[in-house]
VOPADO-987864 format. One record per residue (C-alpha): residue number from 1; residue in three letters; y, z, x. Coordinates in Angstrom, 1 decimal. Layout:
<i->NUM | aa->ALA | v->Y | w->Z | u->X> .
...
END
This chain:
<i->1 | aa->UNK | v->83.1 | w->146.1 | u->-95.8> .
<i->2 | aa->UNK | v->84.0 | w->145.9 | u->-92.1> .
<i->3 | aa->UNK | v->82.6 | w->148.5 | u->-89.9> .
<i->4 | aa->UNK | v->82.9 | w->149.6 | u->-86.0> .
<i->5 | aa->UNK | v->79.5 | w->150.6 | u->-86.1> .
<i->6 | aa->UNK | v->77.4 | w->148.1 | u->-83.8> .
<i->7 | aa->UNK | v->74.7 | w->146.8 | u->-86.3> .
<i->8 | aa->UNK | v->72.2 | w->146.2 | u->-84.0> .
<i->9 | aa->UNK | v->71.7 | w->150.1 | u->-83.7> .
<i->10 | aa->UNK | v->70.2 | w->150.0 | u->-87.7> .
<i->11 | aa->UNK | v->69.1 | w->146.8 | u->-88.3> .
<i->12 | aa->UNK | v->66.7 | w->145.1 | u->-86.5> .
<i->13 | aa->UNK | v->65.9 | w->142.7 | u->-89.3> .
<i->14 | aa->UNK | v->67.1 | w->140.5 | u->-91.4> .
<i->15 | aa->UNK | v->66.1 | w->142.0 | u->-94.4> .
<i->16 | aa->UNK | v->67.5 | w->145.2 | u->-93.0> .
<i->17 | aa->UNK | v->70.9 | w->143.6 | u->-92.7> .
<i->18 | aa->UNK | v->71.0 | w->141.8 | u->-96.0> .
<i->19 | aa->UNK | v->70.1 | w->145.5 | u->-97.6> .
<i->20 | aa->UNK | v->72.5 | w->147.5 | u->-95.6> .
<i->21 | aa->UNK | v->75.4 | w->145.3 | u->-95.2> .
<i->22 | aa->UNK | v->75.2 | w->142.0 | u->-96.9> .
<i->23 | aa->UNK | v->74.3 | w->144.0 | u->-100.2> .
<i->24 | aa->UNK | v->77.1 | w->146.3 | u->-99.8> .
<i->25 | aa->UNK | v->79.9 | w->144.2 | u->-100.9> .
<i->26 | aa->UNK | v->78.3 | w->141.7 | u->-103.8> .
<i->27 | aa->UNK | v->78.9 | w->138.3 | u->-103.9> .
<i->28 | aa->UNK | v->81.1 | w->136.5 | u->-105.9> .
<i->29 | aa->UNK | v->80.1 | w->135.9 | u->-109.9> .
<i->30 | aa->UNK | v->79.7 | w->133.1 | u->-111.5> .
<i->31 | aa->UNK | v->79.4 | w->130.7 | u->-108.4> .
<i->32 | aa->UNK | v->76.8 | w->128.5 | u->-106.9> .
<i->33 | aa->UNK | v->75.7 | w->129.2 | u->-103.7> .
<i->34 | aa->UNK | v->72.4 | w->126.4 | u->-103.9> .
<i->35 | aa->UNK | v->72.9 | w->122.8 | u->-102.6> .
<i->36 | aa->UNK | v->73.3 | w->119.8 | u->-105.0> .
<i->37 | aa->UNK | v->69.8 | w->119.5 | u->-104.7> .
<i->38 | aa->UNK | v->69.4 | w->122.8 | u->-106.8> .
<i->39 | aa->UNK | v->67.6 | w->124.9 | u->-103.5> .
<i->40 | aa->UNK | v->69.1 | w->128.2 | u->-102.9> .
<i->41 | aa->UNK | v->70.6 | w->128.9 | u->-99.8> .
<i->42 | aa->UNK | v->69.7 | w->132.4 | u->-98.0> .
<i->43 | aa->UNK | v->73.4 | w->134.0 | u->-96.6> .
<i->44 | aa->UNK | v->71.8 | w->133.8 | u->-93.1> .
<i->45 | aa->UNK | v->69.1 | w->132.1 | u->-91.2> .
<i->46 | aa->UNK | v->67.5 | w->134.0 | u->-88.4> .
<i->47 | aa->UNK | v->64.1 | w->133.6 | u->-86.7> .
<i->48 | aa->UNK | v->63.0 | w->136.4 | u->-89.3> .
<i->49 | aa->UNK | v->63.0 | w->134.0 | u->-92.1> .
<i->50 | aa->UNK | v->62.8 | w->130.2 | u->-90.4> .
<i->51 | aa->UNK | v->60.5 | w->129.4 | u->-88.4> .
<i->52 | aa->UNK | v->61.6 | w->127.0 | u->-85.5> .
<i->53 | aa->UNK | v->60.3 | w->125.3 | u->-82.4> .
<i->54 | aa->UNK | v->63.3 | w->125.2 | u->-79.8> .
<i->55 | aa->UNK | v->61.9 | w->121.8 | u->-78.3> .
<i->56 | aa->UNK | v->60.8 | w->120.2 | u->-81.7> .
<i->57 | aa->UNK | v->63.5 | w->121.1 | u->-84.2> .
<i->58 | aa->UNK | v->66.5 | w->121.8 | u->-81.8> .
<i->59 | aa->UNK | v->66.0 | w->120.2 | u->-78.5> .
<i->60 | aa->UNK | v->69.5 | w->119.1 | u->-76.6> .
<i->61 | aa->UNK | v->72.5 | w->117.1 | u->-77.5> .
<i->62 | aa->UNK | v->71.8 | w->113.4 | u->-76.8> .
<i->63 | aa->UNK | v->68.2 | w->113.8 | u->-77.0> .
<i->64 | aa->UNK | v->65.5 | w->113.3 | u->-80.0> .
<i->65 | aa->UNK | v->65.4 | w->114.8 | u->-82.5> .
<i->66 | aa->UNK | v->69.4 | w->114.6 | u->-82.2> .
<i->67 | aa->UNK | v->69.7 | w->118.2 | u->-84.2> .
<i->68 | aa->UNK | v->72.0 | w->118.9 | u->-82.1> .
<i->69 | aa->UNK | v->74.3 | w->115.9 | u->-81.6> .
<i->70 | aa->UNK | v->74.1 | w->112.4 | u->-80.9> .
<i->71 | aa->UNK | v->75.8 | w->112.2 | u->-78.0> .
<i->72 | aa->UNK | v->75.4 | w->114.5 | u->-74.8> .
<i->73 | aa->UNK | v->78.8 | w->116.0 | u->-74.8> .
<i->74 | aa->UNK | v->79.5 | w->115.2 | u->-78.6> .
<i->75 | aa->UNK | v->83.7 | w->115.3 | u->-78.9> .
<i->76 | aa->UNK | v->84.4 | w->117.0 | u->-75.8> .
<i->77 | aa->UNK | v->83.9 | w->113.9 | u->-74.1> .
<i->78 | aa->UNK | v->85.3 | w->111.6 | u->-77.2> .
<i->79 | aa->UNK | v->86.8 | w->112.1 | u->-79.9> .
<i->80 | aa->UNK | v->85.4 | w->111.1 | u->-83.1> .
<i->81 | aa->UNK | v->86.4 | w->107.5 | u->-84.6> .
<i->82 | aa->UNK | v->89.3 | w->108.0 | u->-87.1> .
<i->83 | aa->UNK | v->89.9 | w->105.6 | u->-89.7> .
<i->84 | aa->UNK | v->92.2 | w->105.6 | u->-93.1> .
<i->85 | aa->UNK | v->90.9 | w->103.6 | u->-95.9> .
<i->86 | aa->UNK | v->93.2 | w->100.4 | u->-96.4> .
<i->87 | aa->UNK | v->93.7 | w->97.6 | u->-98.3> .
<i->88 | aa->UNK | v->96.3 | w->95.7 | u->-100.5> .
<i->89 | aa->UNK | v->98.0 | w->93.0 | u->-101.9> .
<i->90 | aa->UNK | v->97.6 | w->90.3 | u->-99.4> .
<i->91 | aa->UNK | v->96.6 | w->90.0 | u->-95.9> .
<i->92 | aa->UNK | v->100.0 | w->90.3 | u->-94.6> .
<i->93 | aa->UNK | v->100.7 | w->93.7 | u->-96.6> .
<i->94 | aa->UNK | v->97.6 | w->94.8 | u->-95.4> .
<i->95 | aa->UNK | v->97.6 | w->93.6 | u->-91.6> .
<i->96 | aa->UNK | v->101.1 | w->95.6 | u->-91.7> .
<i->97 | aa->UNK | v->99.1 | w->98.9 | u->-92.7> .
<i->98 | aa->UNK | v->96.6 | w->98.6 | u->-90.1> .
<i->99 | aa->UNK | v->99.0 | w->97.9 | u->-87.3> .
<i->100 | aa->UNK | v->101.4 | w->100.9 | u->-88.7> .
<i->101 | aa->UNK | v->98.1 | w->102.9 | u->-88.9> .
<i->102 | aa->UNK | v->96.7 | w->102.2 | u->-85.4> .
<i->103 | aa->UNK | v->100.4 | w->103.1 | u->-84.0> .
<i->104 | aa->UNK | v->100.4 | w->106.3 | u->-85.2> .
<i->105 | aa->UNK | v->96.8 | w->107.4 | u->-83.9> .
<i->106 | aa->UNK | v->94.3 | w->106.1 | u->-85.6> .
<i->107 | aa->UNK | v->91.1 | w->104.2 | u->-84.0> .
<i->108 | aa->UNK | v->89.6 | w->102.5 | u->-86.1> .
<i->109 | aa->UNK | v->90.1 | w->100.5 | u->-89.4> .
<i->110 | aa->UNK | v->88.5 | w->101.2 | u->-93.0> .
<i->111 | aa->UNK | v->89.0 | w->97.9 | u->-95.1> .
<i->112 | aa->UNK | v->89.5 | w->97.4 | u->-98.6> .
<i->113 | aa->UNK | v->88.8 | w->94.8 | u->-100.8> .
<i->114 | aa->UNK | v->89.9 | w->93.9 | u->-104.1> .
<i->115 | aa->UNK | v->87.8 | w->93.4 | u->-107.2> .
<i->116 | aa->UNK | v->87.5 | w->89.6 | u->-107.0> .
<i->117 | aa->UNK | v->86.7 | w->89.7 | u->-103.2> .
<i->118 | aa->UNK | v->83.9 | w->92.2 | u->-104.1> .
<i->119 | aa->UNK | v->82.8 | w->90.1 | u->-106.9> .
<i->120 | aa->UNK | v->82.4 | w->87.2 | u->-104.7> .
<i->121 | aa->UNK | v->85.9 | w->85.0 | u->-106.6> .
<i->122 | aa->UNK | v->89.0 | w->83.2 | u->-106.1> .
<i->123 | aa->UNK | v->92.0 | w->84.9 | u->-106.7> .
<i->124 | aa->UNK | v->93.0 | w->82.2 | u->-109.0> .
<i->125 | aa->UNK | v->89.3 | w->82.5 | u->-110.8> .
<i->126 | aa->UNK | v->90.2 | w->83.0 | u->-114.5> .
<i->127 | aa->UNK | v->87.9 | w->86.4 | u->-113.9> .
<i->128 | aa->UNK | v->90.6 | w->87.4 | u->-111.0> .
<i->129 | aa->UNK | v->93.6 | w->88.0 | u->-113.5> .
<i->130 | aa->UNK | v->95.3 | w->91.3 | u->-113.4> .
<i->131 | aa->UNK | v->92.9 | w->92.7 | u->-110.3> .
<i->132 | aa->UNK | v->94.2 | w->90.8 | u->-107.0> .
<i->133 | aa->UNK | v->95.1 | w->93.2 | u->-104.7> .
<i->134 | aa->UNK | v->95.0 | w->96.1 | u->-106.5> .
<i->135 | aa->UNK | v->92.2 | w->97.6 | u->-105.6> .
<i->136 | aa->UNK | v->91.9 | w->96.3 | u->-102.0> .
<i->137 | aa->UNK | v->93.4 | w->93.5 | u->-100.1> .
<i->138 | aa->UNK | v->92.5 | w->89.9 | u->-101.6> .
<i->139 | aa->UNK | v->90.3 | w->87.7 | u->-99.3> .
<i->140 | aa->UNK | v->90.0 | w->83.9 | u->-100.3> .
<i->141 | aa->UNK | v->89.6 | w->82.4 | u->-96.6> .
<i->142 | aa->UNK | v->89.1 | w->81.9 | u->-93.1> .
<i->143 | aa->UNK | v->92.9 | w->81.7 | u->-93.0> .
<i->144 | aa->UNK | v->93.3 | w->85.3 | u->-94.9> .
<i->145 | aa->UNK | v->90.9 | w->86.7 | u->-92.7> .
<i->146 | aa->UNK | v->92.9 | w->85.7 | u->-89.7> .
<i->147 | aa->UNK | v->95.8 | w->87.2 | u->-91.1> .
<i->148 | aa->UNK | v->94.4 | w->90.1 | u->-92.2> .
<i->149 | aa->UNK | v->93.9 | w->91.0 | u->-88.4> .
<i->150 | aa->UNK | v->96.5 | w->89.5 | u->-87.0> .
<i->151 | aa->UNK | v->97.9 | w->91.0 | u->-83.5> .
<i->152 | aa->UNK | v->95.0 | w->93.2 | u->-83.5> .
<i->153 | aa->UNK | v->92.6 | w->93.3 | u->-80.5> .
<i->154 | aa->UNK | v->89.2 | w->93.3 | u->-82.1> .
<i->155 | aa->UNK | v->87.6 | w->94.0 | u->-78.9> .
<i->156 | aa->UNK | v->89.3 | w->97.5 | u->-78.5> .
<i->157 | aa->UNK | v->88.8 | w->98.4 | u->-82.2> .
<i->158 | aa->UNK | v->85.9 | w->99.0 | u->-85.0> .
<i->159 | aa->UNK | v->86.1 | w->97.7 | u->-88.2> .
<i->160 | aa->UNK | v->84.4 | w->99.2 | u->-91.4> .
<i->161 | aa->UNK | v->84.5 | w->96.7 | u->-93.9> .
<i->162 | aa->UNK | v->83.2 | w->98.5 | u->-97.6> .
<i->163 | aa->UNK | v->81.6 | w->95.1 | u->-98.7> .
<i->164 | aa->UNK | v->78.2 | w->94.4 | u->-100.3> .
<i->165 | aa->UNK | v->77.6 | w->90.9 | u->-102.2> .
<i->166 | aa->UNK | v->79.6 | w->88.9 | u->-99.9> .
<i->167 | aa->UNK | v->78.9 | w->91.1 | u->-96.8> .
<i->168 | aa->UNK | v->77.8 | w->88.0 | u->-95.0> .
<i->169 | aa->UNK | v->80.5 | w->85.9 | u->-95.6> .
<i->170 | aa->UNK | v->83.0 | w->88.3 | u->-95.1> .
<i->171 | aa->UNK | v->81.3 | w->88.9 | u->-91.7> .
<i->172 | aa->UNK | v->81.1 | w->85.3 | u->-90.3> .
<i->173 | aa->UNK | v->84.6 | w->85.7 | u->-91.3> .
<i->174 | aa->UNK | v->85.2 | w->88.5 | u->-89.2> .
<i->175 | aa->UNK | v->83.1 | w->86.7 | u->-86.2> .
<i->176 | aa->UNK | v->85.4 | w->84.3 | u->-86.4> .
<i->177 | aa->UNK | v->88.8 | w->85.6 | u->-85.7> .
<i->178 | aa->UNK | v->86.8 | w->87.2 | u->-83.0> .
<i->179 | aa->UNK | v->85.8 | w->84.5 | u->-81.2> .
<i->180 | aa->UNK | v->89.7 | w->83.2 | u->-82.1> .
<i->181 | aa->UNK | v->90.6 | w->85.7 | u->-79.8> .
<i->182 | aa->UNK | v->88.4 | w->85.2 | u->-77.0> .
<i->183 | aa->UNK | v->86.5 | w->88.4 | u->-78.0> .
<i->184 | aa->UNK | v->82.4 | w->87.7 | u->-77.0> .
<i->185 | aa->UNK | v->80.6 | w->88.8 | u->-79.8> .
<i->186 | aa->UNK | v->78.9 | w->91.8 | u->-78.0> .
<i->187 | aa->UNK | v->82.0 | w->93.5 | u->-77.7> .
<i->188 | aa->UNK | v->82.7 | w->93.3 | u->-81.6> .
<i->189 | aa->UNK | v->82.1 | w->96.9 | u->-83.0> .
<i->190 | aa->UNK | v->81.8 | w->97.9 | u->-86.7> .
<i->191 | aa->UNK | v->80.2 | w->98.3 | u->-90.5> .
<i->192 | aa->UNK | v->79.2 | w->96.1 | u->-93.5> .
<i->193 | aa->UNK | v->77.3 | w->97.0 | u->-96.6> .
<i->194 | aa->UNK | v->74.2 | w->96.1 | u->-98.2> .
<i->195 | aa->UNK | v->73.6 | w->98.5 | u->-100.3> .
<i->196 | aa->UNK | v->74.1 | w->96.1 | u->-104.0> .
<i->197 | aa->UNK | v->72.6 | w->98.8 | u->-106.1> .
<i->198 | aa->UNK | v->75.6 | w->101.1 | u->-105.3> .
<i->199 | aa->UNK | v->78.0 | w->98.4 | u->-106.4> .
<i->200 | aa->UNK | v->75.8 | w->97.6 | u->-109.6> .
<i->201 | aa->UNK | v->76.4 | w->101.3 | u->-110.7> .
<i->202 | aa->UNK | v->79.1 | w->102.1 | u->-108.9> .
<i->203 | aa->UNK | v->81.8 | w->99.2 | u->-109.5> .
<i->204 | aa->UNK | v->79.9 | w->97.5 | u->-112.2> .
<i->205 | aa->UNK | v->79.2 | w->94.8 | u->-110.0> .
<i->206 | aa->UNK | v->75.9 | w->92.6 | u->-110.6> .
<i->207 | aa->UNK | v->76.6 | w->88.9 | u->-110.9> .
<i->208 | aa->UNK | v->76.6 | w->87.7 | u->-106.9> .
<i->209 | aa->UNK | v->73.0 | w->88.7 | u->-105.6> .
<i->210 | aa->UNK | v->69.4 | w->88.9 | u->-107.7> .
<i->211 | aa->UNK | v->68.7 | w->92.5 | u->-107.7> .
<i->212 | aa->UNK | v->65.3 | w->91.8 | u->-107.1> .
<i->213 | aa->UNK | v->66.2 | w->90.8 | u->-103.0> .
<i->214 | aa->UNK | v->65.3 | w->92.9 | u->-100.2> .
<i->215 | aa->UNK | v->68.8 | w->93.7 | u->-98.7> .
<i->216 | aa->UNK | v->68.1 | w->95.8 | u->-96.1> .
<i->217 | aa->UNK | v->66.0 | w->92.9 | u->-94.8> .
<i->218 | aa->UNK | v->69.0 | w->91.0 | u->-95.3> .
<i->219 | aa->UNK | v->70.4 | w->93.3 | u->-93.2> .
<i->220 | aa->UNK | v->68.1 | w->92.7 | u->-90.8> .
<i->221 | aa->UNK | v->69.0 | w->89.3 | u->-90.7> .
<i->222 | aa->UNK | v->72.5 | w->89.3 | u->-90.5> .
<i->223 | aa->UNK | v->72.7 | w->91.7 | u->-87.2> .
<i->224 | aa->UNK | v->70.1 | w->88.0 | u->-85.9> .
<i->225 | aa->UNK | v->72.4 | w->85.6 | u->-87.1> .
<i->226 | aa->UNK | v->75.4 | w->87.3 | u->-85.9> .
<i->227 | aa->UNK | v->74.3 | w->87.0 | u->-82.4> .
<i->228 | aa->UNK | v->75.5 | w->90.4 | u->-80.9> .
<i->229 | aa->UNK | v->73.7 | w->93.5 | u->-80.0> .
<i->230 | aa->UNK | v->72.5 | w->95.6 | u->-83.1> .
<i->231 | aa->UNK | v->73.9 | w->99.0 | u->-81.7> .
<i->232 | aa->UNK | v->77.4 | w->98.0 | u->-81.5> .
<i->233 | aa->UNK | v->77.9 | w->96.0 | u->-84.5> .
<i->234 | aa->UNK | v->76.8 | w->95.2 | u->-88.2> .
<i->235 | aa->UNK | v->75.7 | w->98.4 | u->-89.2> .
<i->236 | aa->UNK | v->74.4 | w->98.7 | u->-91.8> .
<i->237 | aa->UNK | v->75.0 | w->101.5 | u->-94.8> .
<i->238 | aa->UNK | v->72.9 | w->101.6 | u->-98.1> .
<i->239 | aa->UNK | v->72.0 | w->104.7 | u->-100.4> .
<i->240 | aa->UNK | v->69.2 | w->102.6 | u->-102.2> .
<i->241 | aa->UNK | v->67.3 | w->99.0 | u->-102.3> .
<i->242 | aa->UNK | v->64.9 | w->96.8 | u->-104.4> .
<i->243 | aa->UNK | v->63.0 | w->94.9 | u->-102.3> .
<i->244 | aa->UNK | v->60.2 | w->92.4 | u->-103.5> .
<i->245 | aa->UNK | v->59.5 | w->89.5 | u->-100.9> .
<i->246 | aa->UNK | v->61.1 | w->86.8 | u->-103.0> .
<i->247 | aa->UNK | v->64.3 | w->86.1 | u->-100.7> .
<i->248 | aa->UNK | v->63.1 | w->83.4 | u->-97.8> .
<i->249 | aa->UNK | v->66.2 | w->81.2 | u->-98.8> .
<i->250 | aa->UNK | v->68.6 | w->84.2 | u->-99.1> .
<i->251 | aa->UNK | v->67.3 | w->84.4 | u->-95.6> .
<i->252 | aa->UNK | v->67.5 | w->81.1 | u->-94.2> .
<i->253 | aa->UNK | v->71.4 | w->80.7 | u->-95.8> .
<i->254 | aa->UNK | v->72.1 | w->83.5 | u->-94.3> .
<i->255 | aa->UNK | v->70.9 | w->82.9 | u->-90.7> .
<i->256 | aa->UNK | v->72.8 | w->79.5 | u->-90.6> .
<i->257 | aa->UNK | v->76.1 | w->80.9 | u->-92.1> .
<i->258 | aa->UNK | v->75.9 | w->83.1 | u->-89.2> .
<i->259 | aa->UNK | v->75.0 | w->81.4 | u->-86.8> .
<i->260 | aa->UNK | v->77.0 | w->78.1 | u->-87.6> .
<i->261 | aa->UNK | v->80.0 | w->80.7 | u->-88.6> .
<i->262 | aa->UNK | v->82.7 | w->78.8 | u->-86.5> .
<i->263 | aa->UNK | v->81.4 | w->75.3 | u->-87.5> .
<i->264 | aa->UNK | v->81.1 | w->75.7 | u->-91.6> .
<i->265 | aa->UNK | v->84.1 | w->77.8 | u->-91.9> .
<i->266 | aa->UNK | v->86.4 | w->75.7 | u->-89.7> .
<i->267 | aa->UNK | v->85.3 | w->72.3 | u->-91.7> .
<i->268 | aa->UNK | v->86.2 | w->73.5 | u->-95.2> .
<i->269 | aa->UNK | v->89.0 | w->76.1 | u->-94.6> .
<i->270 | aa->UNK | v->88.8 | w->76.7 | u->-98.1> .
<i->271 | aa->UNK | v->84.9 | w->78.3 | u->-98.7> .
<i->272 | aa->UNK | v->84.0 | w->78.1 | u->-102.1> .
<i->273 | aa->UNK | v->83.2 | w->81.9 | u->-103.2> .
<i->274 | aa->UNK | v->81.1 | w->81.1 | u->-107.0> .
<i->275 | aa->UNK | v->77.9 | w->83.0 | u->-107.6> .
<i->276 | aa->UNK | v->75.5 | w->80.7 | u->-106.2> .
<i->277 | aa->UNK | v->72.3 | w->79.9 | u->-107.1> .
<i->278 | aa->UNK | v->69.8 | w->81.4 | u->-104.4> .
<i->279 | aa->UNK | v->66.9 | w->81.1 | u->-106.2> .
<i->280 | aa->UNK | v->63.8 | w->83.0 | u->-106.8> .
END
């Protein structure tokens, strides 16, 4: 019930609010009001029932422990990065969406790939019929890579690319039609995945990498062999990992497929995309 009434003039505690007002209309029944965690939530926090160290917990925008903000003026000084999730049919469809996309406001692109680019195939693998491009756009090459971003300046633009098993490829891909553009890789900004046991129960996808590898430190590994600063490209998102330090040659082909990006992909424009044999 609203009231005139300064509330400060009867209650000069929490408790003493939650009684007097809060109490007086009930919430609604039958509805949750905990987090997905199962924690209940108190209607309001106050220094009566949290306690909290202005300097330690709070501190400033742009400063540790970032509470507060990551950036000093947050979205008063930019805007966040706003980005549709695309992807189908070919790369021509799709290259069509993003430019329509970035032409009417958007800043930044979310890619989708199909099933058989996820899983690591062809689209003319026997595996790949009835799923190319309908999930996502389909990816075979260097060649569909280039036309997937087509007319679009890479250096003025991130790119979040929802890709786990062939995250590396895909990105010396991507590096690629970069440096096609003249675009150092420095100023290339964006997002891969590594984050395998997601797909496994997620998308049901489990026959590219060994479980048993230590993706993050693959992760790792592919901001080093991509060659460009670590805070303004190949992020990296996961929700979960099984690392056991078995994965020196995932590491090593990973480094040189990086690395040699421009050299392998331009001898064989066609990269063969099977589940390899990485070892133990």
């Amino acid at each position: 019930m609203a009231t005139t009434e300064d509330p400060r003039a009867r209650s000069d505690s929490t408790a003493e609010w939650k009684r007097e007002l809060y109490e007086a209309k009930p919430e609604r029944e039958g509805e949750l009001f905990s987090t997905i965690s199962g924690l209940e939530n108190e209607p309001l926090y106050t220094p009566d029932n949290v306690e909290v160290d202005h300097d330690r917990d709070l501190g400033f925008p742009g400063v540790y422990p970032y509470t507060r903000g990551v950036y000093p003026s947050m979205y008063r000084g930019r805007l966040w990065t706003m980005r549709q999730f695309a992807g189908f049919g070919g790369a021509e469809e799709t290259n069509a969406r993003f430019r329509y996309l970035l032409e009417h406001g958007q800043t930044g692109l979310s890619t989708a790939f199909d099933m058989p680019t996820l899983m690591g195939l062809d689209s003319d693998h026997a595996r790949s019929l009835g799923e190319v491009g309908r999930e996502g756009v389909a990816v075979d090459s260097l060649d569909d890579m280039e036309t997937l971003f087509a007319g679009i300046p890479l250096d003025e633009v991130s790119t979040s690319m929802t890709i786990n098993s062939p995250a590396a490829m895909l990105l010396a891909f991507y590096l690629c039609v970069g440096e096609e553009q003249g675009v150092p890789r420095e100023k290339l900004r964006g997002t891969i995945q590594t984050d395998i046991l997601k797909e496994y129960i997620a998308q049901k996808e489990w026959i590219f990498l060994d479980l048993r590898l230590p993706h993050p430190r693959g992760g790792v590994d592919r901001r080093a062999g991509a060659g460009v600063h670590p805070r303004r490209r190949v992020r990296v998102r996961r929700g979960g990992n099984g690392a056991r330090p078995r994965h020196r040659r995932l590491r090593a082909s990973t480094l040189v497929l990086l690395q040699c990006a421009s050299r392998l992909l331009r001898g064989d424009r066609e990269v063969p995309r099977g589940a390899a044999d990485l070892g133990a």
